[in-house]
C-alpha positions in Angstrom: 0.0 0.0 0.0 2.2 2.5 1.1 4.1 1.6 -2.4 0.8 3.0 -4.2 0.8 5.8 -2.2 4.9 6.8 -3.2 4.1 6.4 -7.0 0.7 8.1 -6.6 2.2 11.5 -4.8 4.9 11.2 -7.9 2.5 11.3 -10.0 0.1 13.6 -9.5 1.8 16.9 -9.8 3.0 15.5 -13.2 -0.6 15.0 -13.8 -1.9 18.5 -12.3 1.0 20.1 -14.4 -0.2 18.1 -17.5 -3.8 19.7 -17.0 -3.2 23.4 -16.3 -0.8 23.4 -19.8 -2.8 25.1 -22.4 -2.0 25.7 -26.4 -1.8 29.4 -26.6 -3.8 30.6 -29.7 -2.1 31.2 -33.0 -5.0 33.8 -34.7 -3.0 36.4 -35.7 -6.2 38.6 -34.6 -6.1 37.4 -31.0 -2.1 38.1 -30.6 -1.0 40.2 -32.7 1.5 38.5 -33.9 1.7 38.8 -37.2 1.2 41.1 -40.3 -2.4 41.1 -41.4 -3.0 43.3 -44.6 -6.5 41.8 -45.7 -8.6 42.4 -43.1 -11.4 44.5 -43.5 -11.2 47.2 -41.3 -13.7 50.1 -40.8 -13.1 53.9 -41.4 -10.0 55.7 -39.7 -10.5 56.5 -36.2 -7.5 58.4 -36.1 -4.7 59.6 -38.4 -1.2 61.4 -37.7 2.7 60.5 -37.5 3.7 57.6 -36.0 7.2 56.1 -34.9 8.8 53.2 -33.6 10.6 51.7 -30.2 14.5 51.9 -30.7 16.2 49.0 -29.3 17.2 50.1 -25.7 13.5 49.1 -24.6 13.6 45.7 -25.6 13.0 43.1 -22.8 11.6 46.0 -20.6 8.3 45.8 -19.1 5.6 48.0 -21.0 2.9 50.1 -19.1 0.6 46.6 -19.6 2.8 44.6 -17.3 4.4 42.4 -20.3 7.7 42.5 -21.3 8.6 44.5 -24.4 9.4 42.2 -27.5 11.2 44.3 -30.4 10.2 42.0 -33.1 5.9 41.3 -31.9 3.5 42.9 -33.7 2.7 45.6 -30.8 2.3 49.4 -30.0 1.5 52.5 -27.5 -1.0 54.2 -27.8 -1.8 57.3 -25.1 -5.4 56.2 -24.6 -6.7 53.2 -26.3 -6.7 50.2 -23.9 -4.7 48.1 -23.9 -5.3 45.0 -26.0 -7.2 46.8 -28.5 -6.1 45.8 -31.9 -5.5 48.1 -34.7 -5.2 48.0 -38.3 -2.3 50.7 -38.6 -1.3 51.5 -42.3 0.9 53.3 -44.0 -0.5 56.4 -46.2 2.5 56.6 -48.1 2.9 52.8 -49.7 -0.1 51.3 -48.8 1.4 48.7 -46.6 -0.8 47.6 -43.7 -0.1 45.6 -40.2 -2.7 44.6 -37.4 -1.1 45.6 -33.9 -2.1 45.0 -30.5 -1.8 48.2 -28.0 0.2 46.8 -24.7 2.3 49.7 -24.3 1.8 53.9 -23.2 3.0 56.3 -25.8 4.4 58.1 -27.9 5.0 61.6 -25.8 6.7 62.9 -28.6 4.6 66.0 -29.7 2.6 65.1 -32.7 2.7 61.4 -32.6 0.1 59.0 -32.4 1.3 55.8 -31.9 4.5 54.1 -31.0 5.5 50.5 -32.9 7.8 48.1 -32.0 10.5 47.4 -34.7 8.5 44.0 -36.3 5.4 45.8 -37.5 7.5 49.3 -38.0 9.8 47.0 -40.9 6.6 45.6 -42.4 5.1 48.9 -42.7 8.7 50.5 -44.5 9.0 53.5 -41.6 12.6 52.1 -39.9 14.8 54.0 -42.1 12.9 57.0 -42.1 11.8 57.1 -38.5 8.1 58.2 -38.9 5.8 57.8 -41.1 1.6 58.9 -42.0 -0.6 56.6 -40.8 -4.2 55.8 -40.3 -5.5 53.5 -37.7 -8.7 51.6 -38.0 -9.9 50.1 -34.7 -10.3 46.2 -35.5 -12.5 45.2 -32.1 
């Protein structure tokens, strides 16, 4: 019996580990994660300069709580909360991303949204800095 009782305690935080272990989603829409062009989107909800996150932030922990990832498909934004998704894209070449706000920013004067490096490379702003922009509120 008290064999039984050795292998069962052994088991059964294997087990309880084993059940709280969940597949995170991989819909682009629900992280964020990746570039999204073809989504329909509604009209502009807001339009200005934006920018993106140099490298010195990377790995540090964004107004939201996460850690800052250079390369994930997030932003700030000064008031939209956080988790909202956007459609941000670029006036000048047509080239769209879908973000997801996690951060607070820009407080540069005239900006309206901060990007981290992955979506500002997809939308062609890095070597420029800035760029035109229209976001389009996805949820």
């Amino acid at each position: 019996m008290k064999n039984i009782l050795t292998r069962a305690s052994a088991i059964v935080p294997i087990l309880l580990v084993a059940a709280c272990n969940t597949t995170a989603s991989n819909d682009p829409l629900t992280t964020g994660s990746i570039s999204q062009a073809n989504i329909e989107a509604g009209p502009a909800i807001q339009r200005g300069t934006a920018s993106w996150y140099g490298p010195g932030f990377h790995g540090r922990k964004t107004a939201s709580g996460e850690r800052f990832d250079s390369s994930d498909m997030t932003a700030a934004h000064r008031f939209l909360p956080f988790g909202t998704r956007l459609k941000v894209v670029n006036e000048s070449n047509g080239r769209s991303v879908v973000v997801r706000v996690n951060d607070r920013g820009p407080f540069t004067h005239r900006r309206i949204i901060d990007l981290a490096k992955g979506p500002a490379q997809a939308l062609g702003l890095t070597s420029e800095g800035t760029a035109y922009v229209s976001l389009h509120r996805l949820d």
